[in-house]
TORBAKE-534223 format. One record per residue (C-alpha): x negated, y negated, z negated. Coordinates in steps of 0.2 Angstrom, whole numbers, padded with zeros to 4 digits, always signed. Last residue first. Layout:
BEGIN
XYZ
...
//
This chain:
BEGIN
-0110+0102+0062
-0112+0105+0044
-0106+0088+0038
-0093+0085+0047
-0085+0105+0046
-0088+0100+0025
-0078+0083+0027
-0064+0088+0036
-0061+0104+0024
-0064+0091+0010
-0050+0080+0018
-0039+0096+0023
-0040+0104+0006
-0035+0090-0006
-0021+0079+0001
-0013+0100+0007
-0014+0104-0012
-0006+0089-0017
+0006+0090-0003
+0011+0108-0009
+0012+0102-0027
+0024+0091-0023
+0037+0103-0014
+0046+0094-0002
+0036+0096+0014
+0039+0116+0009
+0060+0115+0007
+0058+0105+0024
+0050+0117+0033
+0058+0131+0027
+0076+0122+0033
+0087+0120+0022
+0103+0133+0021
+0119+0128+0030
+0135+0128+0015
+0142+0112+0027
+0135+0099+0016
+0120+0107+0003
+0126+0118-0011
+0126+0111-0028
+0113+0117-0038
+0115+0131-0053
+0109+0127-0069
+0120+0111-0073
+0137+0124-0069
+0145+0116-0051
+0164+0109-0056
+0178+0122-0049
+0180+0130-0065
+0179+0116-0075
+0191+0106-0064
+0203+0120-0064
+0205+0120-0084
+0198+0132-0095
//
């Protein structure tokens, strides 16, 4: 094994981001897809339900 291969990132395991800090919660949730698709769901038929009731 040469040193490149052992200090080349294995595909499974992701590089780690500039600086080693970790990502924000925040961030790691705005970038889930299926989060936004759940949040482009619930908050318009949320917004429509408290509309119409009131």
């Amino acid at each position: 094994m040469t040193a490149q291969e052992r200090s080349s990132p294995s595909p499974r395991q992701p590089e780690a981001p500039e600086g080693g800090l970790r990502v924000p919660a925040a961030q790691r949730l705005l970038d889930d897809p299926y989060f936004l698709l759940l949040i482009g769901i619930a908050v318009p038929t949320a917004i429509y339900l408290v509309w119409h009731v009131a």
